[in-house]
MIVO-904169 format. One record per residue: residue number from 1; z, y negated, x of N, C-alpha, C in turn. Coordinates in pm, 1 decimal. Example, Ala and Ser with C-alpha at 12.3 -4.5 7.8 and 13.67 -1.06 7.14 Angstrom:
MIVO-904169
<atom seq="1" n_z="780.0" n_y="569.0" n_x="1319.0" ca_z="780.0" ca_y="450.0" ca_x="1230.0" c_z="780.0" c_y="330.0" c_x="1320.0"/>
<atom seq="2" n_z="708.0" n_y="225.0" n_x="1285.0" ca_z="714.0" ca_y="106.0" ca_x="1367.0" c_z="787.0" c_y="-3.0" c_x="1290.0"/>
This chain:
MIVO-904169
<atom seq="1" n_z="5344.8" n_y="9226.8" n_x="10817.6" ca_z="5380.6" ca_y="9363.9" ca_x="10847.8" c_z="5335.2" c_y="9394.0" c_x="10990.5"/>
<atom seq="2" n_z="5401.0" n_y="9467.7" n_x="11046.7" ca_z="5407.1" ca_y="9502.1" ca_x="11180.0" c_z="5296.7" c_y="9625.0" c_x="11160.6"/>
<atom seq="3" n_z="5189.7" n_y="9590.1" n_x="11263.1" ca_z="5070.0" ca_y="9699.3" ca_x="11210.0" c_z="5135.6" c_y="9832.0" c_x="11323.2"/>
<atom seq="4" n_z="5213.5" n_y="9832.4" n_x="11399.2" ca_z="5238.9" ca_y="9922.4" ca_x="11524.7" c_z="5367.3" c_y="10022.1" c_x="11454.9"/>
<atom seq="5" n_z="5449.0" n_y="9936.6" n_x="11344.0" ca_z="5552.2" ca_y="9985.5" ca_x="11342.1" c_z="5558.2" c_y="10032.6" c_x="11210.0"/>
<atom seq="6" n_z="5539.2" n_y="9941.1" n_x="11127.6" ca_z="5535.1" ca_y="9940.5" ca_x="10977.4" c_z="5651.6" c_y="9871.0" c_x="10925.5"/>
<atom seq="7" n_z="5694.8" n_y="9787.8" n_x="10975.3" ca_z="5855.3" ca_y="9707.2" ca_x="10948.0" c_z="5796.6" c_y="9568.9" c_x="10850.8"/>
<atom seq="8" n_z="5843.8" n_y="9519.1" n_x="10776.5" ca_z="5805.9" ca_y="9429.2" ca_x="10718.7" c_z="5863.8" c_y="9286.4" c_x="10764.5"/>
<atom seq="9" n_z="5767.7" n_y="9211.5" n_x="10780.3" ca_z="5832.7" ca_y="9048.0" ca_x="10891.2" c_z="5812.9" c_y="8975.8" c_x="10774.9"/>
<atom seq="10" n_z="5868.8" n_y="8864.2" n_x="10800.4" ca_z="5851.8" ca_y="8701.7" ca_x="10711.4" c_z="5731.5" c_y="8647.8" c_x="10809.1"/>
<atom seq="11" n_z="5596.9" n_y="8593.0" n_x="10756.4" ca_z="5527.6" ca_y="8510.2" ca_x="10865.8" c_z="5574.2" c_y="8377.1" c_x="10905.4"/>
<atom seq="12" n_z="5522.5" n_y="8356.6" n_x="11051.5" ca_z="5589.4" ca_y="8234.7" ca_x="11058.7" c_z="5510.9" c_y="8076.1" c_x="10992.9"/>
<atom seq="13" n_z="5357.6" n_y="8116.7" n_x="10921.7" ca_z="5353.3" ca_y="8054.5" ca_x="10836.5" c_z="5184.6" c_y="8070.1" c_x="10726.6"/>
<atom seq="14" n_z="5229.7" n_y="8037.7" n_x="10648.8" ca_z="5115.9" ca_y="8162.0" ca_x="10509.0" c_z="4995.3" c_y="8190.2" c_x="10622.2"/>
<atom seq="15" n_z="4985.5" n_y="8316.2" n_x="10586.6" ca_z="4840.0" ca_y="8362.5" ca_x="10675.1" c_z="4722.2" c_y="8295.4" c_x="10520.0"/>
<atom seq="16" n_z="4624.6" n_y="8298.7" n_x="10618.7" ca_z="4500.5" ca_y="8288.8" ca_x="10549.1" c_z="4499.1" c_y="8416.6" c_x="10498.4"/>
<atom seq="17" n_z="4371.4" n_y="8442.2" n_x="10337.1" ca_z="4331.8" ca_y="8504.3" ca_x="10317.0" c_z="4309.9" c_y="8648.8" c_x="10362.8"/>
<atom seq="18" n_z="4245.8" n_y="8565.5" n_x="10484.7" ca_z="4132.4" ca_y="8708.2" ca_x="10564.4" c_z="4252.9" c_y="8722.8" c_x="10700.3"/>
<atom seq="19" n_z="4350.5" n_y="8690.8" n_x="10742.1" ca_z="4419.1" ca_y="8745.4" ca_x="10819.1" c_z="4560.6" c_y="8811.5" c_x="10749.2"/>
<atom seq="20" n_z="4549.2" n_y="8829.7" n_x="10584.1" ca_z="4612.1" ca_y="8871.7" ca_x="10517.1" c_z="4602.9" c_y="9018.6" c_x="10518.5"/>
<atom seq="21" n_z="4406.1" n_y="9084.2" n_x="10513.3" ca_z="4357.9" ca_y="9170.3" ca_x="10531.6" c_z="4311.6" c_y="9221.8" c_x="10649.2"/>
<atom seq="22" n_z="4353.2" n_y="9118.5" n_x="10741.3" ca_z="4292.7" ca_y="9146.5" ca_x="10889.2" c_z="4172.3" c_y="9106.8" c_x="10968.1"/>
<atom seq="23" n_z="4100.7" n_y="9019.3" n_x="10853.0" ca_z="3982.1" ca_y="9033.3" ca_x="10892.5" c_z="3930.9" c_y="8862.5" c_x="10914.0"/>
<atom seq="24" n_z="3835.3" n_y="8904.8" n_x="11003.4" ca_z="3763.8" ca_y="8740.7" ca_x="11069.7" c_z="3726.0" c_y="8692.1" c_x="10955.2"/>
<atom seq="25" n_z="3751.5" n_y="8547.6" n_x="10966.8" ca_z="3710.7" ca_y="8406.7" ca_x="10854.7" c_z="3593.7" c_y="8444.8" c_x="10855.2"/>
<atom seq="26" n_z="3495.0" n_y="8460.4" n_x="10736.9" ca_z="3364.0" ca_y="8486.1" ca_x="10713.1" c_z="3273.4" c_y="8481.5" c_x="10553.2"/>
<atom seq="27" n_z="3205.1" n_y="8435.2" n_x="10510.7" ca_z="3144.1" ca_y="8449.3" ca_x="10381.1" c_z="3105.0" c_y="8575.1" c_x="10370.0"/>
<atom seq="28" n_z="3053.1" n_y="8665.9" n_x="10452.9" ca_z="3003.6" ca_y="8786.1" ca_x="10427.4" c_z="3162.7" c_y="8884.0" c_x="10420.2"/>
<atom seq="29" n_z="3108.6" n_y="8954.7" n_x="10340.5" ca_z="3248.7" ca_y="9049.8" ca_x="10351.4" c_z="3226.5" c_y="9162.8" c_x="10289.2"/>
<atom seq="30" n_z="3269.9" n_y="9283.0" n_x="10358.2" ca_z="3225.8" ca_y="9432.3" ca_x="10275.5" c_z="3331.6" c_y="9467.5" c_x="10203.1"/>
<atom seq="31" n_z="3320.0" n_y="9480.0" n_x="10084.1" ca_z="3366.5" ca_y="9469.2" ca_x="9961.8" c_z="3439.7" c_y="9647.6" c_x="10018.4"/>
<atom seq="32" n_z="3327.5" n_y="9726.1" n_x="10017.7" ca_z="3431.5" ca_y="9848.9" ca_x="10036.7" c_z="3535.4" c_y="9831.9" c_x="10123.4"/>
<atom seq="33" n_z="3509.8" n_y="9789.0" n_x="10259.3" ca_z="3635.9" ca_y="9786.0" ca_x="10338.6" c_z="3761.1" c_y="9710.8" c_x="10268.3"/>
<atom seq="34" n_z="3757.8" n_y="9602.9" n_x="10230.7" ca_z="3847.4" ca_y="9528.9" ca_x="10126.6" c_z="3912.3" c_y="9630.0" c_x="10070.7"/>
<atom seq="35" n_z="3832.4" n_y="9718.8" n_x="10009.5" ca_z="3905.4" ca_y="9785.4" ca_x="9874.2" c_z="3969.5" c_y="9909.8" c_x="9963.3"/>
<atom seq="36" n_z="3943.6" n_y="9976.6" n_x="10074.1" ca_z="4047.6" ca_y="10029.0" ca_x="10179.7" c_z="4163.4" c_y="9981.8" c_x="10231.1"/>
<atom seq="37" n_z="4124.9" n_y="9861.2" n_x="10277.0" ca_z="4204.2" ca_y="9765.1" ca_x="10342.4" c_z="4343.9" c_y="9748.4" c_x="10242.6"/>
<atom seq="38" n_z="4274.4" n_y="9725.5" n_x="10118.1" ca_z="4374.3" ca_y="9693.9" ca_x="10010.6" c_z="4507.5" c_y="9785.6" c_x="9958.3"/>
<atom seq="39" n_z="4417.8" n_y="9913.6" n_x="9957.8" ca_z="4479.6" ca_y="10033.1" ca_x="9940.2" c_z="4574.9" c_y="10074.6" c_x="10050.1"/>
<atom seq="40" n_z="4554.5" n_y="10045.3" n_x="10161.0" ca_z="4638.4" ca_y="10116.1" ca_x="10340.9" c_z="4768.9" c_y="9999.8" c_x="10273.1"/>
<atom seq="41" n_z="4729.4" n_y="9831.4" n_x="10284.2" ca_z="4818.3" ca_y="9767.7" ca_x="10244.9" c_z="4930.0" c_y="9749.3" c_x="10138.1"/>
<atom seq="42" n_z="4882.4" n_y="9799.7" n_x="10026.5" ca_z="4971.9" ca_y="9834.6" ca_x="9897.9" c_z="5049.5" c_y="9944.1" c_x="9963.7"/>
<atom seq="43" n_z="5018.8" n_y="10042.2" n_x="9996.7" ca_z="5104.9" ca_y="10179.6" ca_x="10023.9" c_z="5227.0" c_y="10134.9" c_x="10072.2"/>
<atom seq="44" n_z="5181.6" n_y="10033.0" n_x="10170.7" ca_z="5255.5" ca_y="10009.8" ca_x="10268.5" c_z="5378.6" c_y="9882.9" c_x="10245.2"/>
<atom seq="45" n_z="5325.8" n_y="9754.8" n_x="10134.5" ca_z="5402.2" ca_y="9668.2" ca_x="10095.6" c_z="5497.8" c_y="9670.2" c_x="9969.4"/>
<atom seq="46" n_z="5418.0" n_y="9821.0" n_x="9887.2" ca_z="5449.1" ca_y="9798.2" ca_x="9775.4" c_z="5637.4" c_y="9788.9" c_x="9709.9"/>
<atom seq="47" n_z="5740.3" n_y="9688.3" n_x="9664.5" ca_z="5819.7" ca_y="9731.3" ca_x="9642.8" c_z="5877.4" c_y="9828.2" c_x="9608.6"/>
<atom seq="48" n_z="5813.8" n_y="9940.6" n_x="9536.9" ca_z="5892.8" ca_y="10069.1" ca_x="9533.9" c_z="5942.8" c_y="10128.2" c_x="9614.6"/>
<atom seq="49" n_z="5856.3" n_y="10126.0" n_x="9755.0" ca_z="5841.5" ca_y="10191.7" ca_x="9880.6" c_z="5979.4" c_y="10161.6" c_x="9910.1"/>
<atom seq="50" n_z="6040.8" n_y="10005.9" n_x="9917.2" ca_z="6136.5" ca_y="9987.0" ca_x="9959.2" c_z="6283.9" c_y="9942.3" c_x="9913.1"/>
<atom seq="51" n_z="6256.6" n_y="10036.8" n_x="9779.0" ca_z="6396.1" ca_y="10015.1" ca_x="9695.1" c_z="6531.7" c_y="10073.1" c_x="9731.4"/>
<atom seq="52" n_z="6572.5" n_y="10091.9" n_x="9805.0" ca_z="6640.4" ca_y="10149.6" ca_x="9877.5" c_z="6713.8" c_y="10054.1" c_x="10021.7"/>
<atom seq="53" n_z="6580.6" n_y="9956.9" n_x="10052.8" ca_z="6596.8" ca_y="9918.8" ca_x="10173.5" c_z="6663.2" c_y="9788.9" c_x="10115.6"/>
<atom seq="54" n_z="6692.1" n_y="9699.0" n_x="10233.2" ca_z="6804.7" ca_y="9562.0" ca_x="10253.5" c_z="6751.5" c_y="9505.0" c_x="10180.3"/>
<atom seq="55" n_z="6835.8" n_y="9397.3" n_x="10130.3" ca_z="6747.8" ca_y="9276.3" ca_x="9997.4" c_z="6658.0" c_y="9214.6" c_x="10133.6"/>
<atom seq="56" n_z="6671.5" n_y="9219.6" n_x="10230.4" ca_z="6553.1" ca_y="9129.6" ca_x="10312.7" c_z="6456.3" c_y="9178.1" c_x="10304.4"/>
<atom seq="57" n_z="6461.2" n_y="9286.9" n_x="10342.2" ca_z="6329.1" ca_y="9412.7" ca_x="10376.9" c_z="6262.4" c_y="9374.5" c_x="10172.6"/>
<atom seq="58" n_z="6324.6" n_y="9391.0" n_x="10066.8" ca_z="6265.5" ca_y="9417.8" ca_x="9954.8" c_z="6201.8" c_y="9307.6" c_x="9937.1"/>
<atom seq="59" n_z="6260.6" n_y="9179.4" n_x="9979.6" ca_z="6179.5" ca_y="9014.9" ca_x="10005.4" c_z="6100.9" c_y="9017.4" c_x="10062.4"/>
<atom seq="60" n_z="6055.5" n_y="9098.8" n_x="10165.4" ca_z="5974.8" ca_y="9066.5" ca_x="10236.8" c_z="5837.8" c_y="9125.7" c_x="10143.6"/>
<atom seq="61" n_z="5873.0" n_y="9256.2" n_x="10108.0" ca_z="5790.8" ca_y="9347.8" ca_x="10045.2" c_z="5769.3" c_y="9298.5" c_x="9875.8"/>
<atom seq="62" n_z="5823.3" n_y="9229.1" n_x="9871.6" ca_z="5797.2" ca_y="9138.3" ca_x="9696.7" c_z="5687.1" c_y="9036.9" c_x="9796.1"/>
<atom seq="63" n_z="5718.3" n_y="8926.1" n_x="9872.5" ca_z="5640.3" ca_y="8837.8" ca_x="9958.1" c_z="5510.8" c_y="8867.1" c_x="10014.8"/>
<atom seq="64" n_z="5526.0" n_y="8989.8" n_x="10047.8" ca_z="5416.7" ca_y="9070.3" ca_x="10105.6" c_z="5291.0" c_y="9118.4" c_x="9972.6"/>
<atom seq="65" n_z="5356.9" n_y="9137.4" n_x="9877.1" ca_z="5289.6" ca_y="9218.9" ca_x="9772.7" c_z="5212.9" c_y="9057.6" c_x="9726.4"/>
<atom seq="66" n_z="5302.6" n_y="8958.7" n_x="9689.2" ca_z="5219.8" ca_y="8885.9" ca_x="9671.8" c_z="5131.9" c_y="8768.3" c_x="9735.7"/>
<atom seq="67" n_z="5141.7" n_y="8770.3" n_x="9866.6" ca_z="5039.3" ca_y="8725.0" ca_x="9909.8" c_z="4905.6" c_y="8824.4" c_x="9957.3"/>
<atom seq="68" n_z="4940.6" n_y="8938.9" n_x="9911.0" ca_z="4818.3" ca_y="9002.4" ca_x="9929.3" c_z="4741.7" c_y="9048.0" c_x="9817.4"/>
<atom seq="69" n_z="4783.4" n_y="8997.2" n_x="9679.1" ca_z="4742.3" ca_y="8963.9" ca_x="9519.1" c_z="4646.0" c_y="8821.5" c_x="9549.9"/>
<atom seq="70" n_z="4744.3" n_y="8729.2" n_x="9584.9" ca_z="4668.6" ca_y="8638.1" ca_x="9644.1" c_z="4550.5" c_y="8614.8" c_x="9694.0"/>
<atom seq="71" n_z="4538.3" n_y="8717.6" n_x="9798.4" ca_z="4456.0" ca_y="8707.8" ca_x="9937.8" c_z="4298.1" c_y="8807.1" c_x="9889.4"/>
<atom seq="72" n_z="4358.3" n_y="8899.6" n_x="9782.3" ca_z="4252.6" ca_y="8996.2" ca_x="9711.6" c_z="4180.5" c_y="8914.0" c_x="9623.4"/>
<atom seq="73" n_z="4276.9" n_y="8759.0" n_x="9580.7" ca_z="4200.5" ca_y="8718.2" ca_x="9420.3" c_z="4102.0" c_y="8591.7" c_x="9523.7"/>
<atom seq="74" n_z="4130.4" n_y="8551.0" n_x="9620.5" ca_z="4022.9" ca_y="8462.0" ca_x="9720.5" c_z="3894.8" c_y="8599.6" c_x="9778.5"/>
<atom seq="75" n_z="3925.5" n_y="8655.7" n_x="9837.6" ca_z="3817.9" ca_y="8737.4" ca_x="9921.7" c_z="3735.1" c_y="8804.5" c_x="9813.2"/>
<atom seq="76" n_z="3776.1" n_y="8861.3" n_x="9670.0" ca_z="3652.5" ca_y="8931.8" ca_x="9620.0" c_z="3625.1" c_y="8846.4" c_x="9519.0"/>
<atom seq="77" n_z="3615.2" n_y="8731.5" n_x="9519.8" ca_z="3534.2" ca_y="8655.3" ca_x="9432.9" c_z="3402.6" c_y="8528.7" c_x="9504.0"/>
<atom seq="78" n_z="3302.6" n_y="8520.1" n_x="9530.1" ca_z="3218.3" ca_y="8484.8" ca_x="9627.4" c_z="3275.3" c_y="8367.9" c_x="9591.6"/>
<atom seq="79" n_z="3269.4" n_y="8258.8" n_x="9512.2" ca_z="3294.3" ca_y="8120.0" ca_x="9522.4" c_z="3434.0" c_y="8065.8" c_x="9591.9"/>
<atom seq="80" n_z="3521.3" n_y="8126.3" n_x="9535.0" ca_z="3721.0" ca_y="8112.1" ca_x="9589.8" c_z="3686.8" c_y="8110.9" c_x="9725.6"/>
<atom seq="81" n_z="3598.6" n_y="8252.3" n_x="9772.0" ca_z="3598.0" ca_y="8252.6" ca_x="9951.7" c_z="3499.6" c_y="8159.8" c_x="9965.2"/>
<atom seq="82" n_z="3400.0" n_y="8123.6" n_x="9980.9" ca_z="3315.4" ca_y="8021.9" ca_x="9985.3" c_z="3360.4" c_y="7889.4" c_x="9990.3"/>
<atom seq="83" n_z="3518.4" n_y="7837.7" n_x="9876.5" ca_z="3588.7" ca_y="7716.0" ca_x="9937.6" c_z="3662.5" c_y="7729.2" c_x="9992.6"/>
<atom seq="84" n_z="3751.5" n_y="7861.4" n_x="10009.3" ca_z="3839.5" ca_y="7844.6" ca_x="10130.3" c_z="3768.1" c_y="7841.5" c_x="10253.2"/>
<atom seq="85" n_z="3660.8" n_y="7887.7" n_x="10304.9" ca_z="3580.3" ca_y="7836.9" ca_x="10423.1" c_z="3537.9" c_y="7687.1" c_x="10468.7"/>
């Protein structure tokens, strides 16, 4: 997702975890910001938002939704992030 615009992109290839949420590769991680982070991002990916819009745009936003299911089930569990590091 285009953080300037709000347009939904295809990446050009799987983000990590923590550049899923934005944030530097790290074991430490503040759980509240996550759970902000998470929330700004759903608003913003969630397919409903874009039922209306092009089957690309709704791909992107199905794609989007789930790599950031993904990216939530690595970062708030200490061990998952601990081997993806």
């Amino acid at each position: 997702m285009c953080e300037a615009c709000g347009e939904l992109l295809e990446p050009r290839e799987p983000p990590s975890p923590f550049a899923v949420f934005g944030f530097e590769p790290a074991w430490a991680l503040d759980h509240a910001a996550l759970a902000k982070r998470r929330l700004v991002l759903t608003r913003a990916l969630h397919p409903d938002f874009h039922g209306t819009a092009d089957a690309q745009t709704r791909r992107h936003a199905e794609d989007g939704m789930a790599a950031l299911h993904q990216a939530q089930a690595v970062l708030a569990d200490d061990f998952r992030r601990a081997d993806w590091l």
